[in-house]
PAZAPA-4460 file (N, C-alpha, C; in steps of 0.05 Angstrom, whole numbers, plus 32768, in hexadecimal, padded with zeros to 4 digits):
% residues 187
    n_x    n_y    n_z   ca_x   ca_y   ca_z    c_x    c_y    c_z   seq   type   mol
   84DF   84BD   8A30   84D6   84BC   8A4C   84E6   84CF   8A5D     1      X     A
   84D6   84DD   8A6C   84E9   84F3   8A7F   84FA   84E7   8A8B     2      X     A
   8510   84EF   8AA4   851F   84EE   8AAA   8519   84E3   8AC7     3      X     A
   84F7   84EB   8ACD   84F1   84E6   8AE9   84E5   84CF   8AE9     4      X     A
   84D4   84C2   8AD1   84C9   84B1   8ACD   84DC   8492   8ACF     5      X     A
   84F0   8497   8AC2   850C   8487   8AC0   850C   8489   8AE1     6      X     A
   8518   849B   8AEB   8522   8498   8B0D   8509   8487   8B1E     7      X     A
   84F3   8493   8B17   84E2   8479   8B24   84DF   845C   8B1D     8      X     A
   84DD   8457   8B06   84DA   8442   8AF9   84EA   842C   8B09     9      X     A
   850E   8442   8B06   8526   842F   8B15   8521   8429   8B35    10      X     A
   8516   8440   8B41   8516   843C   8B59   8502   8429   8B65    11      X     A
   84E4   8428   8B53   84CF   8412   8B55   84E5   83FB   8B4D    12      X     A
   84E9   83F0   8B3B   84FE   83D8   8B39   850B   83CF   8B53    13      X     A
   8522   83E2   8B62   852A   83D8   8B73   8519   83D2   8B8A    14      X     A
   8503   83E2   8B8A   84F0   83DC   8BA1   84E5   83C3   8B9C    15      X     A
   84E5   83BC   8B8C   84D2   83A0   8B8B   84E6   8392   8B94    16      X     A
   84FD   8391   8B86   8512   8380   8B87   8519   837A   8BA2    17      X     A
   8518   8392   8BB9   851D   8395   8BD3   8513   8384   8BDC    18      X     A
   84F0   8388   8BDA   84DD   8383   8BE6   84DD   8355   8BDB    19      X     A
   84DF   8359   8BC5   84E0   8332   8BC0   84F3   8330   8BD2    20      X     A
   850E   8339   8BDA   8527   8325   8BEE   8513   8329   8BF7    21      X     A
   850F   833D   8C10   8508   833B   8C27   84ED   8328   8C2C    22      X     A
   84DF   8324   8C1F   84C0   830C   8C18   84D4   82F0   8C14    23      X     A
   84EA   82FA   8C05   84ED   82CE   8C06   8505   82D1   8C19    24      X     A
   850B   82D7   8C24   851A   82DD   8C3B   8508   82D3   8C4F    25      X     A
   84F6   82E9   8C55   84D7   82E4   8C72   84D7   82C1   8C68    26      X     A
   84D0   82BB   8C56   84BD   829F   8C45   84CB   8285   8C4E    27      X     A
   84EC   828B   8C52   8503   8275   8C5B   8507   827A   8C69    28      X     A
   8507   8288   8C81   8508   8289   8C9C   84F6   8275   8CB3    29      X     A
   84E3   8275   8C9C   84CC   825E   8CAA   84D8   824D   8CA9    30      X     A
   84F5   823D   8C9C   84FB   8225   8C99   8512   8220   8CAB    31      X     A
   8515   8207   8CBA   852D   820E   8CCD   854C   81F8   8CB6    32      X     A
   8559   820D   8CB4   8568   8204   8CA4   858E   820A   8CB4    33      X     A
   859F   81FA   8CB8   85B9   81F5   8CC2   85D2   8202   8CA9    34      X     A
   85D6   8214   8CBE   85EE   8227   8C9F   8608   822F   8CB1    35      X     A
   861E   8222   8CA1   8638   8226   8CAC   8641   8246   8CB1    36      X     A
   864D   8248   8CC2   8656   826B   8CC2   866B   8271   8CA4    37      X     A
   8676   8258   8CA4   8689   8266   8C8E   8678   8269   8C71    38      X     A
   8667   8253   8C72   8656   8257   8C55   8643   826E   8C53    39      X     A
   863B   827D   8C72   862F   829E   8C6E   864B   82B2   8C77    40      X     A
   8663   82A7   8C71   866B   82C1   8C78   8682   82C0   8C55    41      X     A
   8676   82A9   8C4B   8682   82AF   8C28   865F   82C1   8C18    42      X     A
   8656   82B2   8C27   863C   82C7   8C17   8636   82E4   8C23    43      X     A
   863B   82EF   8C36   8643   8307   8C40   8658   831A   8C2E    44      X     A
   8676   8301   8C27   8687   830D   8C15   867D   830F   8BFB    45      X     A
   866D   8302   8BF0   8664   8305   8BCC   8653   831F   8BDB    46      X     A
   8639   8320   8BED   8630   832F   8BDF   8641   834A   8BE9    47      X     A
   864F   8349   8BF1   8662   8366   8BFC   866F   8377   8BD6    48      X     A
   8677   835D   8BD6   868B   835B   8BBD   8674   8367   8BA5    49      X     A
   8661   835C   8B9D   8649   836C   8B94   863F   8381   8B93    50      X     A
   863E   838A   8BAC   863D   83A5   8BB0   8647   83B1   8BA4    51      X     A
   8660   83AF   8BB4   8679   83C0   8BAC   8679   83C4   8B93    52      X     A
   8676   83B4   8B81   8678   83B3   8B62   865F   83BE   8B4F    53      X     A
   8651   83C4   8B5F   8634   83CD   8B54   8637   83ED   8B59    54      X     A
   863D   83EE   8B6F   864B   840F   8B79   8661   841D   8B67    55      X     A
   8673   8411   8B5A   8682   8415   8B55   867B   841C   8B38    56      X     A
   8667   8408   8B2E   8664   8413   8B10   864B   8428   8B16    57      X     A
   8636   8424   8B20   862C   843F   8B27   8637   845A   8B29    58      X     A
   8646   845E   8B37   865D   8470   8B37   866A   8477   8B24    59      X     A
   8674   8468   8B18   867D   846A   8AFD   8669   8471   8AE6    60      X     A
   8654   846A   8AE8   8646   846C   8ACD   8630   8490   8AD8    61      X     A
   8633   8494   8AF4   861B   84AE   8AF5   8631   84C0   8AFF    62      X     A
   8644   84B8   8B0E   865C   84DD   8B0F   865E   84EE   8AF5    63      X     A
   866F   84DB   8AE1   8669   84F5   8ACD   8651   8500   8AC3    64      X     A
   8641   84F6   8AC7   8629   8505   8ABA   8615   851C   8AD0    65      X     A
   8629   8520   8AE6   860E   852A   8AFC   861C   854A   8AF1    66      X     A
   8603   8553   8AF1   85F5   856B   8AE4   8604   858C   8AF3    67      X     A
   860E   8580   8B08   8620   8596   8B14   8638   85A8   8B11    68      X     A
   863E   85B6   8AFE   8651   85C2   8B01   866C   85C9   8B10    69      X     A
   867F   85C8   8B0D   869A   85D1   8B29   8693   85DF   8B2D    70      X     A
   8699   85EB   8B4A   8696   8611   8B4F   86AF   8614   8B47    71      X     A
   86C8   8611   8B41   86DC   861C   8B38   86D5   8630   8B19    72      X     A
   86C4   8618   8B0E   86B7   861E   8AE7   86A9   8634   8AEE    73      X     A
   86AD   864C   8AE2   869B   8662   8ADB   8698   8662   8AC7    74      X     A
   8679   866F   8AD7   8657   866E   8ABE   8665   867A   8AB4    75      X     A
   865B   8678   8A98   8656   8689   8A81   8643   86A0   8A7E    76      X     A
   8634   86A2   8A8E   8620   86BE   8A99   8613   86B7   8AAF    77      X     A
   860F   86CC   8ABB   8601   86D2   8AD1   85E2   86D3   8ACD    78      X     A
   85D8   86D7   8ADC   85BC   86DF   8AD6   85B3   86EC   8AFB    79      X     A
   85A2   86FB   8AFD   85A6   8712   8B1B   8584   8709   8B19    80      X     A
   857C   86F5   8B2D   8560   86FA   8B2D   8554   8700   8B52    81      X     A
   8548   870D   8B53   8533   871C   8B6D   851F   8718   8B73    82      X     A
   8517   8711   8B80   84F5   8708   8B89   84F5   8714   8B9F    83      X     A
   84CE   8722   8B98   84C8   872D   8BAC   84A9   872E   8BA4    84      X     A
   8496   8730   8BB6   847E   872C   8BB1   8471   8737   8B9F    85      X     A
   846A   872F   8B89   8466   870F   8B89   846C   8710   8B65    86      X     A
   8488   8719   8B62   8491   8719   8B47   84B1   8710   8B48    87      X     A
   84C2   870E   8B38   84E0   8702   8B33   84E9   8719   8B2A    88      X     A
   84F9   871C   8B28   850D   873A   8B1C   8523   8724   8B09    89      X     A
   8528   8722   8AFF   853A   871C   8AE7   8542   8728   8AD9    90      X     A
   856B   872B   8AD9   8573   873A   8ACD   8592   8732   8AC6    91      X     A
   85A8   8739   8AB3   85BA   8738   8AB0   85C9   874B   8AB9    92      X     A
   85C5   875E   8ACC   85DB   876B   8AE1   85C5   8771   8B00    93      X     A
   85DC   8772   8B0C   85D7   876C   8B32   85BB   8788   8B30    94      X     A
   85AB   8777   8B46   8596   878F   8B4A   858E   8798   8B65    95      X     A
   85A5   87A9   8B70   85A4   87B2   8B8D   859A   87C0   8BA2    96      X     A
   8586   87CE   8B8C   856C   87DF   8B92   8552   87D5   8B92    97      X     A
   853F   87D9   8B97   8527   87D8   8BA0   851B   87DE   8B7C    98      X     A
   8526   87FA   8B86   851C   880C   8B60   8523   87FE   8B47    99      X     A
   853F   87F4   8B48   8548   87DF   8B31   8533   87CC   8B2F   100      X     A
   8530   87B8   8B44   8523   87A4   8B3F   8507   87AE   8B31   101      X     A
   84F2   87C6   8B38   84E2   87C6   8B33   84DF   87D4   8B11   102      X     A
   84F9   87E1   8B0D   84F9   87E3   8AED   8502   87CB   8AD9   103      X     A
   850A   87C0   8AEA   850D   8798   8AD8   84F4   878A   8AD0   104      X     A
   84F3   8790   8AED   84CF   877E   8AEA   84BB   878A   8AD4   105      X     A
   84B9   87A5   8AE0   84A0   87B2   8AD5   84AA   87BA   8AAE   106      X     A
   84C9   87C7   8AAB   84D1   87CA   8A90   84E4   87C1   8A8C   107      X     A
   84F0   87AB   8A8C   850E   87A1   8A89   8502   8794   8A72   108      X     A
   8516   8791   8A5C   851A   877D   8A49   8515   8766   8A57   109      X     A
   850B   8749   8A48   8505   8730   8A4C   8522   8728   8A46   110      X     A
   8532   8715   8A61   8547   8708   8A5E   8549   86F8   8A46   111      X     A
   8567   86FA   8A3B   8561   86E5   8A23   8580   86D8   8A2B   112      X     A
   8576   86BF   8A2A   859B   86A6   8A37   85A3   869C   8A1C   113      X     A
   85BE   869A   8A1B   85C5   8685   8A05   85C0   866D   8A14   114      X     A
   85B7   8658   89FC   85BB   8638   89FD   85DA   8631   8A00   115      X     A
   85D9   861B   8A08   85F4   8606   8A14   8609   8618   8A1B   116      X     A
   8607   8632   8A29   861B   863D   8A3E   8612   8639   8A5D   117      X     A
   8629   8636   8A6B   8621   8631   8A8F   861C   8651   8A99   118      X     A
   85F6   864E   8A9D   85F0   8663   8AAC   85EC   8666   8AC2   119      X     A
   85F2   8675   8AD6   85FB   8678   8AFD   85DF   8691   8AFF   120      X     A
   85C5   8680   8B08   85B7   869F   8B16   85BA   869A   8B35   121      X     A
   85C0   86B9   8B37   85C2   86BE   8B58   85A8   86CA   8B5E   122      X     A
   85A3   86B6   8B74   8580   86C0   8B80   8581   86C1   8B8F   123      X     A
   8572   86DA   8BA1   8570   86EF   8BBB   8556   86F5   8BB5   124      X     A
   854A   8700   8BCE   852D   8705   8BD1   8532   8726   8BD8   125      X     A
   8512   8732   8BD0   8516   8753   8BE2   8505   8748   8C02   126      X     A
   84F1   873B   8BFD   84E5   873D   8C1A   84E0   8727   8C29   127      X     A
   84E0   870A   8C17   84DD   86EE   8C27   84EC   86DB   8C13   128      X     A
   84E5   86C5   8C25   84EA   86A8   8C14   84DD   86A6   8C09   129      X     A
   84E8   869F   8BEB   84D4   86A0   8BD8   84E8   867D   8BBC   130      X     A
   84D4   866D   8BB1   84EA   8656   8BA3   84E8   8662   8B89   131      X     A
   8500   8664   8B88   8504   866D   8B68   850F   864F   8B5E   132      X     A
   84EE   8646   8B49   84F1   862E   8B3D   84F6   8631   8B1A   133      X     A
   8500   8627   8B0A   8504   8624   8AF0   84F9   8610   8ADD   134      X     A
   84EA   861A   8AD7   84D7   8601   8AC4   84E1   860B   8AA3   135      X     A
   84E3   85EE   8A95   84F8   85F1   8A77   84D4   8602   8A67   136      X     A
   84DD   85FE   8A48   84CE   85FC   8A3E   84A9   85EA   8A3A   137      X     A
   84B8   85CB   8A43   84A0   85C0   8A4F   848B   85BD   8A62   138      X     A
   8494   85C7   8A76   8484   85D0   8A90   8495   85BB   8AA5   139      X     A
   84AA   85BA   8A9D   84B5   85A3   8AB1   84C3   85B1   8AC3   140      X     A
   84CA   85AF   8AE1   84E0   85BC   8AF1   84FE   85AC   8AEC   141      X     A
   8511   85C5   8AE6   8528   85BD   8AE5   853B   85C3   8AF7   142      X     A
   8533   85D6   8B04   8546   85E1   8B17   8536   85ED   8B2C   143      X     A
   853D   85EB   8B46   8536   85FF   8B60   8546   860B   8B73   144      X     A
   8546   861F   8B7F   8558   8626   8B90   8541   8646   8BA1   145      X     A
   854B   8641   8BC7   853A   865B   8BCF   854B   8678   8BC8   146      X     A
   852E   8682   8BC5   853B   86A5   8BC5   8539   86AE   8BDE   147      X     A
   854D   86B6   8BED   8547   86B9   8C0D   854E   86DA   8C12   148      X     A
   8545   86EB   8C20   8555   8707   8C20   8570   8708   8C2B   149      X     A
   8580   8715   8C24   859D   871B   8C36   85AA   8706   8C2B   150      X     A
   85AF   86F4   8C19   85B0   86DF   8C15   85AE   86D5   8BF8   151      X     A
   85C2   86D1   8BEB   85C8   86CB   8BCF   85CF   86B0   8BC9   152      X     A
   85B5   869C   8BBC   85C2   8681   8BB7   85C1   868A   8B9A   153      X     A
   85D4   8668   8B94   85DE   8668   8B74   85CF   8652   8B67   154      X     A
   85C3   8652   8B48   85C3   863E   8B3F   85C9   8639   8B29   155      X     A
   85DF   8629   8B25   85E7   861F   8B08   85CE   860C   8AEE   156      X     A
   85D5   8614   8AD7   85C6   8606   8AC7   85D7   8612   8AAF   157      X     A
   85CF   85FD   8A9E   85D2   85F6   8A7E   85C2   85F3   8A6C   158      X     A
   85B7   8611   8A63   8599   8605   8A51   859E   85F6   8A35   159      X     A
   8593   85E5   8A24   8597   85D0   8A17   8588   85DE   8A05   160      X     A
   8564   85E1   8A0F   8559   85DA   8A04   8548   85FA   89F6   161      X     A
   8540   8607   89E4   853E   8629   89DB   851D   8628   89DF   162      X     A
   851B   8649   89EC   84FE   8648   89FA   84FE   8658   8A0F   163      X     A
   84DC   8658   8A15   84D4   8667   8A31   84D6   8659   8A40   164      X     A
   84E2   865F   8A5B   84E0   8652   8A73   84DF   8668   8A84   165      X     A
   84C8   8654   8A9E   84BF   8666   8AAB   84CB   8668   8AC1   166      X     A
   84C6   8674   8AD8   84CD   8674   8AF8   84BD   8679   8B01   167      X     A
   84B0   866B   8B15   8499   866B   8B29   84A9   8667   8B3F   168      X     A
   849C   8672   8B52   849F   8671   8B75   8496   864D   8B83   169      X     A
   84A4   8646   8B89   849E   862E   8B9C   8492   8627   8BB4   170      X     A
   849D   8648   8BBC   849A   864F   8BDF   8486   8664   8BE2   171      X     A
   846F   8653   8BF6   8453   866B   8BFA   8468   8683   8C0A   172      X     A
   845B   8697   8BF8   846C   86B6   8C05   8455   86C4   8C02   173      X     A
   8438   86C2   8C0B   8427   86D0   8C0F   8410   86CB   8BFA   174      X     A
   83FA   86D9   8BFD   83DA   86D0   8BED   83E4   86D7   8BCA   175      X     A
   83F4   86ED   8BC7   83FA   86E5   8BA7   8407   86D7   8BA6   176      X     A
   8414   86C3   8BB1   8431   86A9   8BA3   8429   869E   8B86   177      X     A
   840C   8691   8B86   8404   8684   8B6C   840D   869F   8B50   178      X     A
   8415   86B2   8B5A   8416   86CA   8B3D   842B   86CC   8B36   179      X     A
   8441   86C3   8B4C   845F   86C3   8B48   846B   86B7   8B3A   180      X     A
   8474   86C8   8B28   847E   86B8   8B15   849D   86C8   8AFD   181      X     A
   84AF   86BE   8AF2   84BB   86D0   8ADB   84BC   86B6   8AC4   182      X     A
   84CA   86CC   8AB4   84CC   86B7   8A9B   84ED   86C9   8A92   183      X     A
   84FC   86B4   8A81   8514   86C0   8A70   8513   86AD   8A54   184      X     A
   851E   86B3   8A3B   8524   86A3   8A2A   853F   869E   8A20   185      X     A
   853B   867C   8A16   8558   8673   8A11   855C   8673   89EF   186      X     A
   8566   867D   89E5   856A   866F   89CF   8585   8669   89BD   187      X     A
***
């Protein structure tokens, strides 16, 4: 089961869960019932104390695993990708020209990434905002980040898994967007 399917599943759970207090909560309110302050201000402390302790292993059990990199840790490669209407430029050295980009696109070798090294692409646009999105081998999105002009974001990733993956645009950047698109392989 994917990873998103799981995140909803959990988050439908607590919603219900939400949603029953608050129904038998409404349901006893209709009843007039006499409650000492100190006997709601020990049940204030459990459920504080609850919390706290539910937070705490949460925390504990999803920090190590979040998918983020240090910025101190340097990638293990770069990758130099460009968008501009209505294609990606992908490449393994900086492309600061106009002309570069268009000999990447039009004749550059097809990127090829190693598996399980930390790859850093830096994405910049030539003429608009444009989403440089990352879909694995399955058609799933794994990663997003904008390509903006003047303007260099980063995105970290760790490919796992050996294959085509594509990059499509996120962000309407004019009547071709749906064509926008690159591809690199991992293996």
């Amino acid at each position: 089961m994917p990873v998103q399917q799981i995140a909803f599943l959990v988050w439908l759970l607590f919603a219900i869960i939400i949603a029953a207090v608050f129904g038998i909560i409404g349901w006893r309110s209709r009843q007039k019932v006499d409650v000492s302050p100190a006997r709601v201000n020990r049940f204030r402390i459990l459920l504080l104390v609850i919390l706290l302790v539910l937070s705490v292993i949460f925390w504990a059990y999803t920090l190590p695993k979040v998918p983020y990199p240090t910025e101190a840790r340097q990638p293990d490669m770069v990758v130099f990708v460009t968008g501009k209407q209505f294609n990606f430029g992908i490449a393994t050295h900086p492309m600061p020209t106009e002309k570069e980009w268009e000999e990447v696109v039009n004749f550059g070798e097809p990127v090829v990434l190693p598996r399980n090294k930390l790859i850093e692409f830096r994405v910049t646009s030539l003429d608009v905002n444009h989403g440089f999105s990352l879909y694995d081998p399955d058609h799933l999105l794994i990663g997003q980040v904008q390509a903006m002009p003047g303007y260099m974001n980063r995105l970290r990733y760790r490919f796992t898994k050996p294959g085509e993956y594509t990059v499509l645009c996120l962000e309407y950047c004019g009547n071709g967007h749906h064509r926008m698109r690159g591809a690199f392989t991992v293996q």
